[in-house]
N, CA, C and O atoms as CSV, one atom per row, in Angstrom:
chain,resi,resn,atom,element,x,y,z
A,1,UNK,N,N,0.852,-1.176,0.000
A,1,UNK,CA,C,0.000,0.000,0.000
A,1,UNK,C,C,0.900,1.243,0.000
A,1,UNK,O,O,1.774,1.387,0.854
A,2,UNK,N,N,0.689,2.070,-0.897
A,2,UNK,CA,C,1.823,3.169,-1.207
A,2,UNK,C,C,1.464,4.032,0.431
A,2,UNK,O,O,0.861,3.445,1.330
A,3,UNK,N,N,1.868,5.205,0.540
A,3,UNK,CA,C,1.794,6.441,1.682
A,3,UNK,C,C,0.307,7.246,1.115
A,3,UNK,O,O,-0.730,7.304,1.777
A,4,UNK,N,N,0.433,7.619,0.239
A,4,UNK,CA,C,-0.707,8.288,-0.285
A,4,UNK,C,C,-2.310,7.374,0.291
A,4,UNK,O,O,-3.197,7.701,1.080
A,5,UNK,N,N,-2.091,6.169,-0.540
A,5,UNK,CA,C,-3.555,5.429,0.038
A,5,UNK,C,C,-3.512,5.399,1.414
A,5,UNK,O,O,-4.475,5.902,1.994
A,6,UNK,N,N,-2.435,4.827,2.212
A,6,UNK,CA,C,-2.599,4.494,3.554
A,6,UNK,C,C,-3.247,6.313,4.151
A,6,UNK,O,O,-4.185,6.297,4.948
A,7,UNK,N,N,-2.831,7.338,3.824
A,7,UNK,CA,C,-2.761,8.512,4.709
A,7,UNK,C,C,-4.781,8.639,4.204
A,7,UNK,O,O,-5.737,8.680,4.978
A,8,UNK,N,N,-4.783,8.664,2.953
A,8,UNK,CA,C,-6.617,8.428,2.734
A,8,UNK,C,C,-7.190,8.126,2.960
A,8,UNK,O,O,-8.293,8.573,2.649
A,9,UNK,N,N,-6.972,6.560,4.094
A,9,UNK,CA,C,-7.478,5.677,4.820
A,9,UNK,C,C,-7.278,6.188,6.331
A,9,UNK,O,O,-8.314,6.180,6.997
A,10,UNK,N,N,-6.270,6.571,6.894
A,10,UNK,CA,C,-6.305,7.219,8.076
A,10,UNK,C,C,-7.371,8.541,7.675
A,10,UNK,O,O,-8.362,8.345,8.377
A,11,UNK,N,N,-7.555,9.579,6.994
A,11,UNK,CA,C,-7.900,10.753,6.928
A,11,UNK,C,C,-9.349,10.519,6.726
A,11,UNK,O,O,-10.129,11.470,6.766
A,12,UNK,N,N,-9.788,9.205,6.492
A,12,UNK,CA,C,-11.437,8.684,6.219
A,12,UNK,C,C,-11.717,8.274,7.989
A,12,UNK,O,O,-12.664,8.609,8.700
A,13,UNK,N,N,-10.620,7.519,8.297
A,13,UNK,CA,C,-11.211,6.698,9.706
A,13,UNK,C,C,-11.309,8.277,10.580
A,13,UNK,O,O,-12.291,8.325,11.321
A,14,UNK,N,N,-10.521,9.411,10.581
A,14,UNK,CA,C,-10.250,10.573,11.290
A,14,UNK,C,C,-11.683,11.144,11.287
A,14,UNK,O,O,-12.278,11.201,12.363
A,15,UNK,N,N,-12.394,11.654,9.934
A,15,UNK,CA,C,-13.171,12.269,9.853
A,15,UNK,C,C,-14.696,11.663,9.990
A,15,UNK,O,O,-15.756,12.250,9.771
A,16,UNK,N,N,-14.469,10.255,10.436
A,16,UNK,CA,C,-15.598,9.187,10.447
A,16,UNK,C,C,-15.677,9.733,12.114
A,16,UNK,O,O,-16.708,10.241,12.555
A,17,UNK,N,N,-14.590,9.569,12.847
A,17,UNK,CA,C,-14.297,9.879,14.429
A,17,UNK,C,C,-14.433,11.625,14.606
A,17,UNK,O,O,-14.798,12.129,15.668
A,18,UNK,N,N,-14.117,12.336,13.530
A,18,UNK,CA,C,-14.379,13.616,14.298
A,18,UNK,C,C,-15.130,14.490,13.511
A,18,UNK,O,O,-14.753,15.436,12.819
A,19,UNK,N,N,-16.750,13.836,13.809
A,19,UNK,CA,C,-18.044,14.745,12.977
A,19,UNK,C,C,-17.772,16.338,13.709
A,19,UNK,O,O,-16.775,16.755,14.299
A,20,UNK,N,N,-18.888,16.913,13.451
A,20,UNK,CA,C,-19.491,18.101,14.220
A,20,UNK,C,C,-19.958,17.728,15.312
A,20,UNK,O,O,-19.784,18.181,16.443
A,21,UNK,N,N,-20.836,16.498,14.781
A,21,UNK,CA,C,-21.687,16.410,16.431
A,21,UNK,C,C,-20.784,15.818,17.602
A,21,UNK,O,O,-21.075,15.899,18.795
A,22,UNK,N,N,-19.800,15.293,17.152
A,22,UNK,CA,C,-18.671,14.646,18.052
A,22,UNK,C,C,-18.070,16.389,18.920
A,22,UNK,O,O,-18.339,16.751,20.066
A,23,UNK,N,N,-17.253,17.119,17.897
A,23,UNK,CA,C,-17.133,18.252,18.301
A,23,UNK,C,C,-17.746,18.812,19.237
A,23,UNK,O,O,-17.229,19.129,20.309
A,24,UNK,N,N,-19.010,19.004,18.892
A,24,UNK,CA,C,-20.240,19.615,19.820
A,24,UNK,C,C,-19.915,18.989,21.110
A,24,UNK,O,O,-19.471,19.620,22.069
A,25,UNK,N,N,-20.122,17.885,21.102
A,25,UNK,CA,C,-19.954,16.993,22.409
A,25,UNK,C,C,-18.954,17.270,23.285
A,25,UNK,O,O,-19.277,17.485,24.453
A,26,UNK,N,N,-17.585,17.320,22.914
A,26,UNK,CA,C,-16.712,17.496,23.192
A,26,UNK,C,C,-16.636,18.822,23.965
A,26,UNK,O,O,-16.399,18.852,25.173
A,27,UNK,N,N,-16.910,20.244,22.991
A,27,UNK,CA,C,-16.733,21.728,23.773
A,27,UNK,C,C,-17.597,21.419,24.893
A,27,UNK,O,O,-17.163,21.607,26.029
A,28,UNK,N,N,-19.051,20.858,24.673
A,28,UNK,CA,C,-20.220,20.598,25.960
A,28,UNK,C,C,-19.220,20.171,27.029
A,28,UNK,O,O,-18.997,20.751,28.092
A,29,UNK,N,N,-18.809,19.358,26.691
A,29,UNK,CA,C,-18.302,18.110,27.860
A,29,UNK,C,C,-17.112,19.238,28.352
A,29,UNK,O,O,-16.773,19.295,29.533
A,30,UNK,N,N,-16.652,19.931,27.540
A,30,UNK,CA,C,-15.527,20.990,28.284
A,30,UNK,C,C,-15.871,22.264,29.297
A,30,UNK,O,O,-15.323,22.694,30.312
A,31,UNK,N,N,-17.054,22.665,28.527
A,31,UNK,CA,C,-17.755,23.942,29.069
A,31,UNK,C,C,-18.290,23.112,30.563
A,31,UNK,O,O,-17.779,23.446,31.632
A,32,UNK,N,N,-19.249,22.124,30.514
A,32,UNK,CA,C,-19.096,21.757,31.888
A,32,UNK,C,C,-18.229,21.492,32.852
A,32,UNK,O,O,-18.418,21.685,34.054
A,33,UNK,N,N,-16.949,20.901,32.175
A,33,UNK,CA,C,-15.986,20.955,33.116
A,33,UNK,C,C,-15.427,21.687,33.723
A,33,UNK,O,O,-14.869,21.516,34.807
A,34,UNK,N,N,-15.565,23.256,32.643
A,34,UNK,CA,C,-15.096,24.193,33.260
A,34,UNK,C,C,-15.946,25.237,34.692
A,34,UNK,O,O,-15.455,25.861,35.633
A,35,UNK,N,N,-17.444,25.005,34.230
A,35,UNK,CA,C,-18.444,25.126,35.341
A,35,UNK,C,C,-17.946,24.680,36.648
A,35,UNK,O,O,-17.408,25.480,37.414
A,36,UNK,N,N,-18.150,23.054,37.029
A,36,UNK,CA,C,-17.660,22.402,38.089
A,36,UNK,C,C,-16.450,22.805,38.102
A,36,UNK,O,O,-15.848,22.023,38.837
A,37,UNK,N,N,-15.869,23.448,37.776
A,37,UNK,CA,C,-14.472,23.391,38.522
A,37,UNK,C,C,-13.383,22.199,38.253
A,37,UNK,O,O,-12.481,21.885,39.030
A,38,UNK,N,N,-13.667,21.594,36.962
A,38,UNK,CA,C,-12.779,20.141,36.850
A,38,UNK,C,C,-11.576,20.749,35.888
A,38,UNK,O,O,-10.478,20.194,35.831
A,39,UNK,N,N,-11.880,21.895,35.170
A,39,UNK,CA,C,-10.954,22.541,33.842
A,39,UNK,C,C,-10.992,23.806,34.169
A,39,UNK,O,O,-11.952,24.380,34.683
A,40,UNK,N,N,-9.573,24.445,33.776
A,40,UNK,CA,C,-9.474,25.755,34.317
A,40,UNK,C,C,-10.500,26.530,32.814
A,40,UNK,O,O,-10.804,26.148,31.684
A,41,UNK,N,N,-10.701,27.568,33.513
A,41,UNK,CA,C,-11.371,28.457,32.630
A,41,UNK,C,C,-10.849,28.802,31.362
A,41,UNK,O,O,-9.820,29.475,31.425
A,42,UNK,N,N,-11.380,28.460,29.913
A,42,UNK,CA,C,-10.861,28.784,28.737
A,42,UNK,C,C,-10.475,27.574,28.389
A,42,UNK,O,O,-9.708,27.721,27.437
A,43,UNK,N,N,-10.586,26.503,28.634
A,43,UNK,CA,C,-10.664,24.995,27.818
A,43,UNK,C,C,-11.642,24.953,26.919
A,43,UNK,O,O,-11.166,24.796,25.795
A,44,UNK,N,N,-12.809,25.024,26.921
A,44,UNK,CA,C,-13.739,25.296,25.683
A,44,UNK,C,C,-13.328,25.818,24.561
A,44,UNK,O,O,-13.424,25.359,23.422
A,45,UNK,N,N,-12.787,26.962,24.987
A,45,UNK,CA,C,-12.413,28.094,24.078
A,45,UNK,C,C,-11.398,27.708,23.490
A,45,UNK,O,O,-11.490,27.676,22.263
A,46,UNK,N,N,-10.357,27.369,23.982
A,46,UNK,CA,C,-9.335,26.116,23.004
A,46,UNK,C,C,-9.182,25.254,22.394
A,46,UNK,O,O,-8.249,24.953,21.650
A,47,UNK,N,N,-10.380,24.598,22.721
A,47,UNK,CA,C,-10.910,23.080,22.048
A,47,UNK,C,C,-11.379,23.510,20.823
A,47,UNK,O,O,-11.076,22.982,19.752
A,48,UNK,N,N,-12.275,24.670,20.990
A,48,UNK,CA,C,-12.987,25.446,19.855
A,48,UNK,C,C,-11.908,25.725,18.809
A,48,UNK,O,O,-12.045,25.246,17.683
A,49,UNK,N,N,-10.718,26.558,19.150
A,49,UNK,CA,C,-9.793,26.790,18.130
A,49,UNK,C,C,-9.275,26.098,17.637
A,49,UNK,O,O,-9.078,26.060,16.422
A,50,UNK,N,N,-8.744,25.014,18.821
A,50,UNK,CA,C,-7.958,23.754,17.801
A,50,UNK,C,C,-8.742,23.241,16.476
A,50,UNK,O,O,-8.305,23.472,15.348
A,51,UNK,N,N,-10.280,22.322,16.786
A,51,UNK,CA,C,-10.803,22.041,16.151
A,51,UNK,C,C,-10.828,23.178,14.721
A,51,UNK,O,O,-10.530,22.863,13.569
A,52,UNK,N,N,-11.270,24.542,15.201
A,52,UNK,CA,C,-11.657,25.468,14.209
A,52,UNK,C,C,-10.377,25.850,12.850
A,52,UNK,O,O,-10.395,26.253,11.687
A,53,UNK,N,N,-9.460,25.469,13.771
A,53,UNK,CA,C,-7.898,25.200,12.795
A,53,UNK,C,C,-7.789,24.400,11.838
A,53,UNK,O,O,-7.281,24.440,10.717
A,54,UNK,N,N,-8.585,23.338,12.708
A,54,UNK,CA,C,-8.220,21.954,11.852
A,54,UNK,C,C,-9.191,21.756,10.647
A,54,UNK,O,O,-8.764,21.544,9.512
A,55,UNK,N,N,-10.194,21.817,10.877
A,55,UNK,CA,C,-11.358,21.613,10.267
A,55,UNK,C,C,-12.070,22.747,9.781
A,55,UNK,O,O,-12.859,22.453,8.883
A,56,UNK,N,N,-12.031,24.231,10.167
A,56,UNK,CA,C,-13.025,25.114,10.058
A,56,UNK,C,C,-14.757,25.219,11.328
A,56,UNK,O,O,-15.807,25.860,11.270
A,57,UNK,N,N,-14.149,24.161,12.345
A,57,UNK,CA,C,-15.844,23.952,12.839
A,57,UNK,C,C,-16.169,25.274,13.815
A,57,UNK,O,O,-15.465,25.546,14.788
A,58,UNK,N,N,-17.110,25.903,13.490
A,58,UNK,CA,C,-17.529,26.710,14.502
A,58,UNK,C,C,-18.820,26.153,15.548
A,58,UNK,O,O,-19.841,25.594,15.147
A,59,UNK,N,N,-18.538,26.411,16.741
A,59,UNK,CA,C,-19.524,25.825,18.058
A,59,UNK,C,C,-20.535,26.985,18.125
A,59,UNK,O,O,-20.413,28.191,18.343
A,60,UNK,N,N,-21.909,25.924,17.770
A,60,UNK,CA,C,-22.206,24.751,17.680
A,60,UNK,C,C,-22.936,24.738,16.543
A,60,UNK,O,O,-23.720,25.606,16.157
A,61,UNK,N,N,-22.605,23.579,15.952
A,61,UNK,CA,C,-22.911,22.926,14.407
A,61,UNK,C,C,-24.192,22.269,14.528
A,61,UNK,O,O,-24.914,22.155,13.537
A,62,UNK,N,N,-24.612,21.728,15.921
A,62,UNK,CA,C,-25.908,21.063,15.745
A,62,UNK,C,C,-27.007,21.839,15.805
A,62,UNK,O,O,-27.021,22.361,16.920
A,63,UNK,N,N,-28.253,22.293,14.945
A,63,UNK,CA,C,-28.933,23.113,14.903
A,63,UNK,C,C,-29.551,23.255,16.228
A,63,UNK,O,O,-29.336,24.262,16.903
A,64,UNK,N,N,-30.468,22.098,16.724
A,64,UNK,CA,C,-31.180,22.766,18.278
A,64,UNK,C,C,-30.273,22.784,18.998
A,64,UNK,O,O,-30.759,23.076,20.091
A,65,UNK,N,N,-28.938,22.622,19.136
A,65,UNK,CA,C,-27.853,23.005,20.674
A,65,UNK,C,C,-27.350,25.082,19.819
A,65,UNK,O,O,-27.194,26.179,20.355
A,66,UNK,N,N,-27.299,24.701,18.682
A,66,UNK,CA,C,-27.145,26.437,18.722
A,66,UNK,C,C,-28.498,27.399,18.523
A,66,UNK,O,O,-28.297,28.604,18.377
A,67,UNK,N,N,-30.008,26.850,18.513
A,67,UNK,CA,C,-30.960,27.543,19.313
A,67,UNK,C,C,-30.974,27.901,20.500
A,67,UNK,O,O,-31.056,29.069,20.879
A,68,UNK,N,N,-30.855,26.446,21.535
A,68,UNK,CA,C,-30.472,26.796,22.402
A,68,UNK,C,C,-29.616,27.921,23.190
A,68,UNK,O,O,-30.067,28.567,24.136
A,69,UNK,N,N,-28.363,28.051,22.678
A,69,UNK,CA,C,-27.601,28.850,22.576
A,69,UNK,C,C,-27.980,30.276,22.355
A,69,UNK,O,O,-27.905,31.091,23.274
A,70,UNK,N,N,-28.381,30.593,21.171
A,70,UNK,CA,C,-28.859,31.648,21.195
A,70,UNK,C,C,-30.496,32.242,21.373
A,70,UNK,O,O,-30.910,33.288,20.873
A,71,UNK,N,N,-31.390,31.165,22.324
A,71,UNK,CA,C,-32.569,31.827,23.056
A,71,UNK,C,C,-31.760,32.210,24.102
A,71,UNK,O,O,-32.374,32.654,25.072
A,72,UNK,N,N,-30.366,32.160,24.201
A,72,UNK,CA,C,-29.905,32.808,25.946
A,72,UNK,C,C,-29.460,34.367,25.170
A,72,UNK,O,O,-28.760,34.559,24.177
A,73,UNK,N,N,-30.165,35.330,26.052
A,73,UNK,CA,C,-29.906,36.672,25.236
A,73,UNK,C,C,-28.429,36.928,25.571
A,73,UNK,O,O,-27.981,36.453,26.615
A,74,UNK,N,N,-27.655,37.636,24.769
A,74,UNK,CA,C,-26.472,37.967,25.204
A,74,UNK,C,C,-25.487,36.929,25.867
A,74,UNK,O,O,-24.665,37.178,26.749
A,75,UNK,N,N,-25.849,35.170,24.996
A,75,UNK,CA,C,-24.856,34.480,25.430
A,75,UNK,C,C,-23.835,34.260,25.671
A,75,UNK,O,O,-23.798,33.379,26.531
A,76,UNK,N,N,-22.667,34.661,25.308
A,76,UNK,CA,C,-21.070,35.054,25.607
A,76,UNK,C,C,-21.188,35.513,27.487
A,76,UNK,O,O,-20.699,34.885,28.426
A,77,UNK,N,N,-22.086,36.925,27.535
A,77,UNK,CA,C,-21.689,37.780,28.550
A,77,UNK,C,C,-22.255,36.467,29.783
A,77,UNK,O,O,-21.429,36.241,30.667
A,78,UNK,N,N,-23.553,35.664,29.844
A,78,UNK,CA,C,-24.095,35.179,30.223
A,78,UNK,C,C,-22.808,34.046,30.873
A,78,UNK,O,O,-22.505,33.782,32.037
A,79,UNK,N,N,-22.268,33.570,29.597
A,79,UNK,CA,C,-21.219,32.531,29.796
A,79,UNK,C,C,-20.069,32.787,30.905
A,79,UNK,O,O,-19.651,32.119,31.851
A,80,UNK,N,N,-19.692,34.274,30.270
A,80,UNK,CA,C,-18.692,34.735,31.117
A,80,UNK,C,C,-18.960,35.284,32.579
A,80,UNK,O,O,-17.907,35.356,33.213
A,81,UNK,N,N,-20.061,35.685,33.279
A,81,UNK,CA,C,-20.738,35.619,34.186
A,81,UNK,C,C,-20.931,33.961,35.018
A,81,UNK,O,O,-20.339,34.000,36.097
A,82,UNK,N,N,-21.338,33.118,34.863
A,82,UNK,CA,C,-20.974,31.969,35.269
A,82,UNK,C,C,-19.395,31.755,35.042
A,82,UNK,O,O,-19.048,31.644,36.218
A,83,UNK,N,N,-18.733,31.683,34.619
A,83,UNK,CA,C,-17.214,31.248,34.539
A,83,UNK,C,C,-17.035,32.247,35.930
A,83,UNK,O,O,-16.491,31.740,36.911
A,84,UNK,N,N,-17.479,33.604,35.995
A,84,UNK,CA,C,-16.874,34.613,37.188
A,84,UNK,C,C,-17.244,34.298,38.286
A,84,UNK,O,O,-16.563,34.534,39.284
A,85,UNK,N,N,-18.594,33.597,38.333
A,85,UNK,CA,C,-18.645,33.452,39.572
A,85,UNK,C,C,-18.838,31.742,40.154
A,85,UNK,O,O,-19.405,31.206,41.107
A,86,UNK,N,N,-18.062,31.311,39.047
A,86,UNK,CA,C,-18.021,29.884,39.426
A,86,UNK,C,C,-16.064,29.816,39.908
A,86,UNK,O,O,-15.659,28.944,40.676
A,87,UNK,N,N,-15.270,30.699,39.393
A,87,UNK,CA,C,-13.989,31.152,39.760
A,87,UNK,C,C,-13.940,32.013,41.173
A,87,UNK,O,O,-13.036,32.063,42.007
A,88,UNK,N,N,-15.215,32.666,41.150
A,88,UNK,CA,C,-15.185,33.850,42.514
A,88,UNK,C,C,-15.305,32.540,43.753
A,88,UNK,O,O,-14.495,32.549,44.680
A,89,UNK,N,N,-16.516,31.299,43.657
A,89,UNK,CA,C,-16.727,30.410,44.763
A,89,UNK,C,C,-15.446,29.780,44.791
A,89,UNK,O,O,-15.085,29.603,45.954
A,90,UNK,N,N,-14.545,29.336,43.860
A,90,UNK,CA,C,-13.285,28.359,43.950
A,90,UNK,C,C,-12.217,29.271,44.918
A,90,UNK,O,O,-11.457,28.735,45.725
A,91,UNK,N,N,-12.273,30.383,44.751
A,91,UNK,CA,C,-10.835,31.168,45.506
A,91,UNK,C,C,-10.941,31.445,46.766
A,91,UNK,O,O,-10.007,31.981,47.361
């Protein structure tokens, strides 16, 4: 099997393993961590870029998790308000 086929075959099994909705999952599963207190603040936000590097994905790709998202008015500030005072209870 030359390099070329084998890397086409890794780059199929890659993108079979890293949909959007996988993505999605992933920032979720980060943004909570960072809530509880398990991930320092701004793991989401990194996960987001890496991916967004790699692939182009912007959070969130699944249509009802980015309704969700945006029935919260002014979601960012909302976000960053919980991160402050989920950092204000840790110190």
């Amino acid at each position: 099997m030359s390099n070329r086929a084998m890397l086409s075959q890794i780059r199929k099994r890659l993108e079979a393993q890293s949909s959007s909705d996988n993505f999605d999952g992933q920032i979720l599963s980060a943004l909570m961590d960072e809530l509880s207190g398990k991930a320092p603040a701004g793991t989401a936000d990194e996960l987001e870029k890496k991916f967004r590097a790699r692939t182009g994905y912007k959070f969130p790709q699944d249509k009802e998790m980015g309704e969700l998202f945006a029935s919260i008015k002014d979601a960012d500030k909302h976000i960053a308000n919980l991160r402050r005072q989920i950092n204000d209870t840790h110190d």
